[in-house]
C-alpha positions in Angstrom: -13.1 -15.5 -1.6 -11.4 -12.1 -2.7 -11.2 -9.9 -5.6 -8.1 -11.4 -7.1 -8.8 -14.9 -6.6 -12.8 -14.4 -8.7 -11.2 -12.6 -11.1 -8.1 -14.9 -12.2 -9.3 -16.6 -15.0 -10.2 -12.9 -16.3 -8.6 -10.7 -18.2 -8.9 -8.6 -15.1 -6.1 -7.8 -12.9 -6.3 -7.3 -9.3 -3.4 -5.3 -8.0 -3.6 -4.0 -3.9 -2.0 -1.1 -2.8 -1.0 -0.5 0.7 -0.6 3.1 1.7 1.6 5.1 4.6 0.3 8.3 6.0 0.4 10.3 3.0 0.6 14.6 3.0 -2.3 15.2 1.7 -5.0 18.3 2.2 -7.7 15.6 2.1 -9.5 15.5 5.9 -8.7 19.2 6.5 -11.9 18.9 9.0 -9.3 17.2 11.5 -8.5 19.0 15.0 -4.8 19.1 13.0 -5.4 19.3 9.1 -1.2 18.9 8.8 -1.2 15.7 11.2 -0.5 13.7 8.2 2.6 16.2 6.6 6.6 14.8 7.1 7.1 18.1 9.7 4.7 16.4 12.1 4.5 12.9 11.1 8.5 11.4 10.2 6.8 8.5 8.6 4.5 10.5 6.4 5.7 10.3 2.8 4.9 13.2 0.1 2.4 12.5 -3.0 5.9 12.6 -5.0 7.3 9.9 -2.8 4.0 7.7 -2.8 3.9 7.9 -6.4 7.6 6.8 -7.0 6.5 3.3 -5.1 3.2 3.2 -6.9 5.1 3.7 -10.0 7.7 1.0 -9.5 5.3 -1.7 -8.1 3.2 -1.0 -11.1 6.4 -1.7 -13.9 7.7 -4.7 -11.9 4.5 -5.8 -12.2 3.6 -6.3 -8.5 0.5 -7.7 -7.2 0.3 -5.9 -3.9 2.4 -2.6 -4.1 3.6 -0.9 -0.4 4.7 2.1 0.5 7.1 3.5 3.2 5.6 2.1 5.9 3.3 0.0 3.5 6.1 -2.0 2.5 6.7 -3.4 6.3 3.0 -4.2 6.5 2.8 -5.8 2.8 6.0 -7.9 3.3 4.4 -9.3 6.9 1.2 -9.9 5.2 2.7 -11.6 2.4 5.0 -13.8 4.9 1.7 -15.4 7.3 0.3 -16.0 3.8 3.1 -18.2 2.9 3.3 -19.8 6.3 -0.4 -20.9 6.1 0.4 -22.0 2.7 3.3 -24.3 3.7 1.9 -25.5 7.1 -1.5 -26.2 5.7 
């Protein structure tokens, strides 16, 4: 059972965020520290951009918050969840 199903009868909320390749300095012990950066990586977002999603997910209230690439993965997620629902 996950986190957010234990946890809804709580005043807890569970709220999932699913990153892109953000531009970071974090792992600078990679063979290519800048790998993760937008001039090497077009679907890298910037810490701004990551926060803008983050941001917005969190005021329209959003359970699982994507972004960039994020929001592709989250929306597919979100759609076999539904079809097991409605097929089960």
């Amino acid at each position: 059972m996950n986190l957010r199903t234990q946890l809804k009868d709580t005043k807890i909320r569970v709220v999932e965020i699913v990153p892109p390749s953000v531009g970071t300095d974090l792992h600078r012990d990679r063979s290519d520290p800048d790998d993760n950066k937008k001039h090497k990586n077009k679907s890298a977002l910037s810490v701004e951009e990551f926060m803008e999603y983050l941001t917005k997910g969190w005021k329209d209230n959003l359970d699982t918050i994507g972004a960039g690439m994020g929001v592709e993965v989250r929306d597919i997620l979100l759609m076999t969840v539904v079809s097991m629902l409605i097929y089960a």
